[in-house]
Backbone as a ProteinNet text record, in pm:
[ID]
protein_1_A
[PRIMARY]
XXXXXXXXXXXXXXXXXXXXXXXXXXXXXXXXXXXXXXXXXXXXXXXXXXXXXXXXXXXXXXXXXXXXXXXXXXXXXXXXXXX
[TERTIARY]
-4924.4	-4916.7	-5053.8	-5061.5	-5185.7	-5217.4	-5339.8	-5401.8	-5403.8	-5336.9	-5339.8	-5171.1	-5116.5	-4980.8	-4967.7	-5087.4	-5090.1	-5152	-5193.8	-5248.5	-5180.1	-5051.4	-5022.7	-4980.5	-5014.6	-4988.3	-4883.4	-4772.8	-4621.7	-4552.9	-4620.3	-4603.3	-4616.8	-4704.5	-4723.5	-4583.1	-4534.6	-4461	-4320.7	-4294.1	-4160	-4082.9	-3955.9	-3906.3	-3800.2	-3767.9	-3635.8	-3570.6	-3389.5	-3297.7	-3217.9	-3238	-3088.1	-3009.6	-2911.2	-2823.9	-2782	-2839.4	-2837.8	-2997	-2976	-3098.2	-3179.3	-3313.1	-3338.3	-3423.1	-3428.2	-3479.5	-3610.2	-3728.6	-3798.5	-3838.6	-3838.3	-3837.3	-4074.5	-4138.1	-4239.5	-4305.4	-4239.5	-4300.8	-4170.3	-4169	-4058.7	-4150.3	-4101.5	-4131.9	-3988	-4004.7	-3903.7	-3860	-3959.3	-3939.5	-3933.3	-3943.2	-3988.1	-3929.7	-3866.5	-3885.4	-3911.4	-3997	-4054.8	-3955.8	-3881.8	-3799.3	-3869.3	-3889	-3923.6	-3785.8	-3713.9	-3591	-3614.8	-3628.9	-3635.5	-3522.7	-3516.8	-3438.2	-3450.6	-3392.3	-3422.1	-3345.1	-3393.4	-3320.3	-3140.1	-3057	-2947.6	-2872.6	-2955.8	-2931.1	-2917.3	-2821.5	-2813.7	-2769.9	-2790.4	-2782.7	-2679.6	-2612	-2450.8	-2483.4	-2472	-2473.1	-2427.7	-2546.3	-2505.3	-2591.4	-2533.5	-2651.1	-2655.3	-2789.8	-2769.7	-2838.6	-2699.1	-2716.8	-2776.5	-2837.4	-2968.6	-3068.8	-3044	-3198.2	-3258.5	-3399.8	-3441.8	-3450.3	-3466.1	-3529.7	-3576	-3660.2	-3759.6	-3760.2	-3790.4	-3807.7	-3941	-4007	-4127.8	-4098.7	-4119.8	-4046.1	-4216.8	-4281.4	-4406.4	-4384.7	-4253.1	-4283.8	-4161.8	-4159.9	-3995.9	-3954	-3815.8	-3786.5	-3657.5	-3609.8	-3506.5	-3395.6	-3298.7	-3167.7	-3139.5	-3154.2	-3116.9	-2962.5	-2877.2	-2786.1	-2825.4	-2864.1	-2851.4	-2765.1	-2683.4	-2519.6	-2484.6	-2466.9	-2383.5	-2519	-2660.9	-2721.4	-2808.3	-2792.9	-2879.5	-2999.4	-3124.9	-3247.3	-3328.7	-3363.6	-3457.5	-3606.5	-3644.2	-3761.6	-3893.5	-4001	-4087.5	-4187.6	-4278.6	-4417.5	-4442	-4488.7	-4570.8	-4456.8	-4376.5	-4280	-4171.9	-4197.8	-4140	-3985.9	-3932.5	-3734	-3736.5	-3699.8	-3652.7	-3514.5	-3431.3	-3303.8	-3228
827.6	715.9	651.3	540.9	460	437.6	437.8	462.3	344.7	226.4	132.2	146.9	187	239.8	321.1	388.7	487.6	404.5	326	233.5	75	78.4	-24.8	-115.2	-220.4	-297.3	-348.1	-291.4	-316	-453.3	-502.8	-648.4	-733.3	-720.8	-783.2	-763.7	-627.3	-584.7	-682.6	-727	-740.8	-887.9	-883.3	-976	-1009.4	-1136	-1143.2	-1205.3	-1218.2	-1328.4	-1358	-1442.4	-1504.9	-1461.8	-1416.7	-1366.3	-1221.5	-1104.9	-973.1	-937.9	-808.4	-740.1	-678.9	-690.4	-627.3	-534.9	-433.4	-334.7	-319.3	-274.2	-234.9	-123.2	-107.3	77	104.4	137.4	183	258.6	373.4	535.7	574.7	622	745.8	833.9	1012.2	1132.8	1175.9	1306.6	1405.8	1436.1	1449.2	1491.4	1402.4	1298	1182.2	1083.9	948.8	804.1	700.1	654	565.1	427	352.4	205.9	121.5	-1.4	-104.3	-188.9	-139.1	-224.5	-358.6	-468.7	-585.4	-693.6	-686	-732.4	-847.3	-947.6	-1095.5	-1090.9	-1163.4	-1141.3	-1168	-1061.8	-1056	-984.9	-930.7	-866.3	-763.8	-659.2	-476.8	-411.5	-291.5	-203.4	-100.2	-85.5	-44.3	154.9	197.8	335.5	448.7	518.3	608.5	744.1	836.4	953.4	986	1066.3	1102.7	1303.4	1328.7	1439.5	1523.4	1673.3	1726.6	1634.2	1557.4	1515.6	1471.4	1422.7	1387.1	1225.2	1159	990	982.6	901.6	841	653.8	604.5	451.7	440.3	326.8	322.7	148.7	111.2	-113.1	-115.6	-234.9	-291.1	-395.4	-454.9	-573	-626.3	-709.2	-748.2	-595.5	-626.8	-557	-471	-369.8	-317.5	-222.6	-197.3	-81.6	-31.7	148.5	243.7	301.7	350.9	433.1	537.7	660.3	849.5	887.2	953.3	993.7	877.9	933.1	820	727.5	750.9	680.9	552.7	453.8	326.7	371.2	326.4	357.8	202.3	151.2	45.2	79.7	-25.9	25.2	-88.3	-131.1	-192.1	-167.1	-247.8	-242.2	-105.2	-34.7	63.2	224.7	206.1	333.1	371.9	502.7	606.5	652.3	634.1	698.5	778.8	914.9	1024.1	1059.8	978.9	1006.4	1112.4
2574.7	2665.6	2678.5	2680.5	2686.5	2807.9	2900	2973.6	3105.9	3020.5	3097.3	3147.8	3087.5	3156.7	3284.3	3336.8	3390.8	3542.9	3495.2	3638.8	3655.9	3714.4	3744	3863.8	3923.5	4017.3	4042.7	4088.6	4103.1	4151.2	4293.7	4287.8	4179.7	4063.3	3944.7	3833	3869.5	3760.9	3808.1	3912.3	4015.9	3903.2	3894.2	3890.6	3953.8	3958.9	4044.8	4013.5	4019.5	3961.3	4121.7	4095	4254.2	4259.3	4148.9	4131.1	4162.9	4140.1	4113.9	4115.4	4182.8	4200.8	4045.6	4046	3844.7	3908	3791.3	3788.1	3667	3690.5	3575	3588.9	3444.7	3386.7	3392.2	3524.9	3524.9	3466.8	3454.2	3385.4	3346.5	3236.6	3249.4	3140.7	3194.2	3109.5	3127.8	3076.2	3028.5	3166	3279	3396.8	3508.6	3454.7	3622.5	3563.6	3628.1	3587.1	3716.6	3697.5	3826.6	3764.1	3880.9	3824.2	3964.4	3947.4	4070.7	4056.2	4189.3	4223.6	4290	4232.7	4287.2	4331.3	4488.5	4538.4	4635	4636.6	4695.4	4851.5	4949.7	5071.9	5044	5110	5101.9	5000.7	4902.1	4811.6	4828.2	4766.5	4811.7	4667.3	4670.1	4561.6	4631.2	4573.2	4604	4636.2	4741.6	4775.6	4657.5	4590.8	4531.7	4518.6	4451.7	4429.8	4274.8	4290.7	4116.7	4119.2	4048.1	4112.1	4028	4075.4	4041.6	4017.3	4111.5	4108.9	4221.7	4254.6	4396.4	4352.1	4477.6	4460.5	4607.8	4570.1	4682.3	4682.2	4764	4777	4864.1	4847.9	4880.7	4887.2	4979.1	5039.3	5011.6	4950.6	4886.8	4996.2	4996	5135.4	5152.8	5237.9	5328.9	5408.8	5429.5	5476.3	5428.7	5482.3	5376.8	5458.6	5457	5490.3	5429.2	5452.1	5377.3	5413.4	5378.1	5427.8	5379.7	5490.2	5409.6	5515.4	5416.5	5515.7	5554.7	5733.3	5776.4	5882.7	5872.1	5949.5	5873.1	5917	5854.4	5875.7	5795.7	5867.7	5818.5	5891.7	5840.5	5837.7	5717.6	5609	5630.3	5654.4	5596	5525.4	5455.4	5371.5	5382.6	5283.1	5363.2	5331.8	5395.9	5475.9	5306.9	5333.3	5225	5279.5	5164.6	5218.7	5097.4	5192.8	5064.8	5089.9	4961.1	4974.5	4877.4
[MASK]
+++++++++++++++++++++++++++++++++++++++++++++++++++++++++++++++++++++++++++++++++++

């Protein structure tokens, strides 16, 4: 892996369509894959799990709603969700 891969500025990486939320592929290894879910106000990513495995979310900015179980939790800048 090249070195400049290893340091990147995620707001830079972000894209967005009006339409549907996009995703870009950050890092991936054998063991990890970092994705930046980019999502436009009103936009949502449909409740799911992926199993044996962990995920985390980390909101860069706006604001955001999680569902874990049955409780909503709202998200801003800054604030980590381990779902």
């Amino acid at each position: 892996m090249e070195s400049r891969e290893l340091i990147q500025h995620l707001p830079d990486r972000a894209t967005f369509r009006p339409d549907a939320m996009t995703k870009v592929d950050c890092f991936r290894s054998h063991r990890l894959i970092v994705g930046l879910n980019c999502l436009e106000p009103g936009q949502a990513q449909a409740a799911h799990t992926h199993a044996g495995a962990d995920k985390f979310y980390v909101v860069l900015r706006g604001k955001a709603t999680f569902l874990i179980g049955e409780r909503e939790v709202r998200a801003g800048p800054g604030d980590f969700i381990a779902a």
